[in-house]
N, C-alpha and C positions, 0 to 999 in steps of 0.2 A: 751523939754517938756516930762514928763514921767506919763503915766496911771496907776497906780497900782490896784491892789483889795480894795476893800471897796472906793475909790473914784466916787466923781459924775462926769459925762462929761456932760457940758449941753453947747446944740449947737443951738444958732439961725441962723436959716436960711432962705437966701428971693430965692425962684424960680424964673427965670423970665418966664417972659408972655406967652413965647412961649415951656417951657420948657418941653423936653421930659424923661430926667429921668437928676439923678444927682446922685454921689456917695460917701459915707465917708468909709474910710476905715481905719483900725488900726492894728498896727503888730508890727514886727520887724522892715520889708525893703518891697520895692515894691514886693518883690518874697514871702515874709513869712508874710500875713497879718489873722490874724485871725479873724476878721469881715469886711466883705465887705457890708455895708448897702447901697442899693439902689433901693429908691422909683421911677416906673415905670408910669407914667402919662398916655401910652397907655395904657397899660393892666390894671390901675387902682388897682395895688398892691406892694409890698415891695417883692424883693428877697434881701435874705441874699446867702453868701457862705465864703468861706477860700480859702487862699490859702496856698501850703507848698511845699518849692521850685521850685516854678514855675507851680505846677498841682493846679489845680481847685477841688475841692470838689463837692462833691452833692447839689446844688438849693435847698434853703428852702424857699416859696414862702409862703405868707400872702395876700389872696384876700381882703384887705383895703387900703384904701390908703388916711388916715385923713392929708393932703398937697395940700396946694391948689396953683395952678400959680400964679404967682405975688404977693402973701402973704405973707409976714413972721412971722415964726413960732416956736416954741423950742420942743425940745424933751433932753431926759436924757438917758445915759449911764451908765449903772453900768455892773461889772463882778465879777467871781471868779473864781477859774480853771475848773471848769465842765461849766457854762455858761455865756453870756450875756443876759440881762436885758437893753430894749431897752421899755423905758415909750413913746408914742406917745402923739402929741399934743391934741389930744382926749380923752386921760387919758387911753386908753387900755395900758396894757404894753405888749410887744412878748420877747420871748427868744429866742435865739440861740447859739448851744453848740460852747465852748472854745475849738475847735480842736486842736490846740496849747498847749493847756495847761497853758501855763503860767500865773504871776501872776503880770505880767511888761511886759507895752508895751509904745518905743518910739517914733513909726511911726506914723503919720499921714495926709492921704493925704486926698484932695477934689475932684472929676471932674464933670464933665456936666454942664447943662446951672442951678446951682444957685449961690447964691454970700454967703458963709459966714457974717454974721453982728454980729455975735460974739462967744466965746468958753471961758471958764470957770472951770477949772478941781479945785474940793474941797475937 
């Protein structure tokens, strides 16, 4: 699977019930990902961050958090080399910058307590 610029990533996805955060992330490799998105249920917010070779970047933290437990939901992905473009199920859209730079990305992993119900790149 390959993400480029100008494409869409649209990801449905079911929280479950008891769910306390869950995370999507996109890069390279587990070491080099340049959006870490992950909606927090306690705090009732979105932290973004990057990674690059292994260090963490600075928390970019969003007090909304339009996902709800055991819902499922979609959101959209887009990028270019200065940012991501991340549309909420809400219709808000948030950014966060393309530390990375690039204009191609292969990596994509999921964690926490949701379930993918589907993905989509156009």
């Amino acid at each position: 699977m390959s993400f480029r610029e100008g494409h869409e990533f649209k990801i449905r996805v079911k929280p479950t019930d008891s769910c306390n955060s869950f995370a999507i992330n996109i890069g390279h490799d587990s070491e080099n990902i340049a959006l870490h998105f992950n909606p927090r249920f306690e705090s009732g917010s979105i932290v973004c961050n990057s990674l690059s070779g292994g260090s963490w970047g600075d928390e970019h933290c969003e007090g909304i958090l339009p996902f709800s437990r055991g819902e499922e939901c979609k959101f959209y992905i887009t990028f270019n080399s200065q940012d991501f473009f991340i549309k909420l199920p809400d219709g808000f859209t948030m950014s966060f910058p393309n530390r990375l730079g690039d204009i191609k990305y292969k990596f994509f992993d999921v964690s926490g307590d949701a379930r993918i119900v589907g993905i989509k790149i156009k």
